[in-house]
C-alpha positions as CSV (number, residue, x, y, z in Angstrom):
1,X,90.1,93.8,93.1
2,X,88.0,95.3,90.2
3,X,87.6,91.4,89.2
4,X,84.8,91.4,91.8
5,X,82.6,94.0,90.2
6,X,78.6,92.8,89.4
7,X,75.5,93.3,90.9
8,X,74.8,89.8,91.9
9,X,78.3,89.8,93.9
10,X,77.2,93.2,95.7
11,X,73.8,92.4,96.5
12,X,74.9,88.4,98.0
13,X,77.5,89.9,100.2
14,X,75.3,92.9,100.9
15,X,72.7,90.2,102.4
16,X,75.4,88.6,104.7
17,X,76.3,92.4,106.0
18,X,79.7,92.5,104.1
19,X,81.0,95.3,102.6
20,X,83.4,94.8,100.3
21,X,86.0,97.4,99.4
22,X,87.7,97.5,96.0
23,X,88.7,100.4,93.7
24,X,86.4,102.6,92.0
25,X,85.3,102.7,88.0
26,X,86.5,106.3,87.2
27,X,82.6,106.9,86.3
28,X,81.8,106.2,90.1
29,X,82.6,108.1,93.5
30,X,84.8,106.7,95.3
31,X,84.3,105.0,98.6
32,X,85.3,105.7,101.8
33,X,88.4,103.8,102.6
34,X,89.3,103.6,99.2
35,X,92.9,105.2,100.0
36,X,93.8,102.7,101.9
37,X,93.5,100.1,99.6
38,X,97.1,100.4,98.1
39,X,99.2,100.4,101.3
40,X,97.0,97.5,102.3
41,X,97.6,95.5,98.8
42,X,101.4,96.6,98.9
43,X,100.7,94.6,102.4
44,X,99.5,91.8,101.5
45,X,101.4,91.5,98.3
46,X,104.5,91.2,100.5
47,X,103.6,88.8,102.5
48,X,102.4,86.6,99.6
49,X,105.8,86.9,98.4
50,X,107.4,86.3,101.8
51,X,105.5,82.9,101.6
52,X,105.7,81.6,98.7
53,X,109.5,83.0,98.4
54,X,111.4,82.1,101.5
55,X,108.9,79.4,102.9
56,X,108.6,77.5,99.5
57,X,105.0,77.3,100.4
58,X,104.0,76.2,96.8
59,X,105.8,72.9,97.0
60,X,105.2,72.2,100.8
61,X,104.8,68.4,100.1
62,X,101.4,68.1,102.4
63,X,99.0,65.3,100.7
64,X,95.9,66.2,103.0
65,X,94.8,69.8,103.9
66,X,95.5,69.0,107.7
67,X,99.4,68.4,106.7
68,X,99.2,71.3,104.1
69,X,98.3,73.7,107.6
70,X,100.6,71.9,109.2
71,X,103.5,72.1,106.9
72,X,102.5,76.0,106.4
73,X,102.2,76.7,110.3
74,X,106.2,75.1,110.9
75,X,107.4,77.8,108.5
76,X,105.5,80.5,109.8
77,X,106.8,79.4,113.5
78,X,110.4,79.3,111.9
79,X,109.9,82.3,110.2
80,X,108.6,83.9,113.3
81,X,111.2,82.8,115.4
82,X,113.9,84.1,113.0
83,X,112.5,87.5,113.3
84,X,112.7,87.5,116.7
85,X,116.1,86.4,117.1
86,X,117.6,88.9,114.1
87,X,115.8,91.8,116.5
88,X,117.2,90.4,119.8
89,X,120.7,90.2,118.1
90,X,120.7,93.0,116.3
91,X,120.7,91.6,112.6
92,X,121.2,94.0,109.8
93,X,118.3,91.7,108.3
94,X,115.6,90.9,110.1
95,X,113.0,89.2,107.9
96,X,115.6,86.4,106.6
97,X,115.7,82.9,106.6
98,X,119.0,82.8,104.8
99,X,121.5,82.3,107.6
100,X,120.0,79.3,109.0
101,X,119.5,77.3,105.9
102,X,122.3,74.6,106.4
């Protein structure tokens, strides 16, 4: 994200060996790897909204941050497990929680 754009941030992750990727100033070549960066956002975006819409992981009712990975690891199983049925049976829908939500 270009939010992550100083010096200081470069030069502490550069002294732990990471490398971070993020777009480019237009002033500044770009790096290598820098394509990929949208198809990998568009990625990650998606599953955000996969988890937050159709999990309802912002009110997932934990009160200790051993129940909130609990709580989140259930609807990932569920969601998992959905997937896998909607392939084995041939579901127009795969990535749906909608039919079993009695």
């Amino acid at each position: 994200d270009k939010g992550y754009v100083s010096r200081e941030l470069d030069h502490f992750l550069a002294e732990r060996g990471v490398r971070l990727i993020r777009p480019s100033y237009r002033n500044r070549t770009p790096h290598p790897g820098e394509p990929l960066l949208k198809a990998v956002r568009q990625l990650i975006e998606s599953v955000n909204d996969t988890l937050k819409g159709q999990l309802d992981l912002e009110q997932h009712g934990g009160r200790t941050i051993e129940g909130v990975g609990v709580r989140i690891a259930q609807r990932l199983l569920a969601l998992t497990a959905a997937i896998w049925h909607n392939r084995a049976t041939g579901q127009p829908v795969t990535r749906s929680l909608t039919a079993y939500d009695h």
